[in-house]
C-alpha positions as CSV (number, residue, x, y, z in Angstrom):
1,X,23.7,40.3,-30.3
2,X,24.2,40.6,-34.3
3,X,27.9,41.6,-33.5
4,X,28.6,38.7,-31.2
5,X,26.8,36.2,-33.6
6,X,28.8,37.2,-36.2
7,X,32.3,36.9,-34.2
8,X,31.3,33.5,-33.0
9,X,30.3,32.6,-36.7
10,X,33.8,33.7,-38.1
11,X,35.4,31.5,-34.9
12,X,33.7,28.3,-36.2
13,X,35.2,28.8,-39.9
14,X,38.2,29.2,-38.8
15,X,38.3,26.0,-36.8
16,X,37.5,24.7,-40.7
17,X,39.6,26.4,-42.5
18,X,43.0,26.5,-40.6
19,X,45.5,25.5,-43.2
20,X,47.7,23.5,-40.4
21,X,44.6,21.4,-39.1
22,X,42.3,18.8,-40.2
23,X,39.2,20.5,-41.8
24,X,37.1,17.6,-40.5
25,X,38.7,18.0,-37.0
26,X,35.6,19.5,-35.3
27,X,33.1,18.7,-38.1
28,X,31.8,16.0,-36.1
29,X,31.5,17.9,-32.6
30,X,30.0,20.9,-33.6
31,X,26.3,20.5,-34.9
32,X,24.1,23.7,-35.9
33,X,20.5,22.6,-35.8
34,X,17.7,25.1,-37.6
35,X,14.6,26.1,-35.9
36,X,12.6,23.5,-38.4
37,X,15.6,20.6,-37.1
38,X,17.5,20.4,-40.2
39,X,21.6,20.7,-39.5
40,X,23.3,23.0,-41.3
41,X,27.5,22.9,-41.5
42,X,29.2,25.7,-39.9
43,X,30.7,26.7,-43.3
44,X,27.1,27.1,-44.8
45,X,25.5,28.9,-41.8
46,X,25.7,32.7,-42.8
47,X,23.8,32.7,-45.9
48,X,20.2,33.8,-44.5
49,X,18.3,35.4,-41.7
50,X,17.8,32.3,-40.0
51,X,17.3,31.2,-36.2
52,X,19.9,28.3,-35.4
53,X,21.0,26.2,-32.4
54,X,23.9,25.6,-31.7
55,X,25.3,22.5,-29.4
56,X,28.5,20.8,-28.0
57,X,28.5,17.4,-29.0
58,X,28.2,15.3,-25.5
59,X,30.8,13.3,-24.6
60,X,29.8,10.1,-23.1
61,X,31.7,8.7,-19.5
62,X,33.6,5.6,-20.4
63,X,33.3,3.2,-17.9
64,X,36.1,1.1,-16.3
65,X,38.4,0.2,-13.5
66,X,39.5,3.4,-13.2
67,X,37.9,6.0,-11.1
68,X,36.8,9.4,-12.1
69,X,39.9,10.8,-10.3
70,X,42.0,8.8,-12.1
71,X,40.4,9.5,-15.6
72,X,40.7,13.0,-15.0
73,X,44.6,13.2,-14.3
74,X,44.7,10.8,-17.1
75,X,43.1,13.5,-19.6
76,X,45.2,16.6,-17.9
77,X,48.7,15.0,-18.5
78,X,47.6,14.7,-22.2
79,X,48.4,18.0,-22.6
80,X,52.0,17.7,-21.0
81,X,52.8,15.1,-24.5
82,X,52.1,18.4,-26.9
């Protein structure tokens, strides 16, 4: 469990630290919540023995004309733009 914390730990930096991306890209999804409910930021997490949370940021249904069919092939042909 100490090995996979870790490995997930040095994942999140890296989502910060990348050179080629915004360091605030996923600053704002990503929240790590102590057991007393203080957040702590992903850079500053390893520095004690300390239970955490960790949880995706929920992304709300925008509501429209459109159904959720449509919204969904919507989202998948983003990726054919990159």
């Amino acid at each position: 469990v100490i090995s996979g914390a870790k490995e997930f730990f040095n994942v999140l930096r890296c989502l910060l630290e990348e050179e080629n991306m915004d360091s605030c890209k996923y600053g704002e999804d990503i929240q790590i919540i102590k057991m007393n409910g203080s957040k702590v930021p992903p850079v500053n997490l390893y520095c004690d023995n300390q239970i955490v949370f960790v949880c995706e940021k929920a992304v709300l249904k925008v509501r429209g004309s459109q159904s959720d069919d449509e919204q969904v092939e919507e989202t998948s042909n983003c990726d054919d733009d990159a």
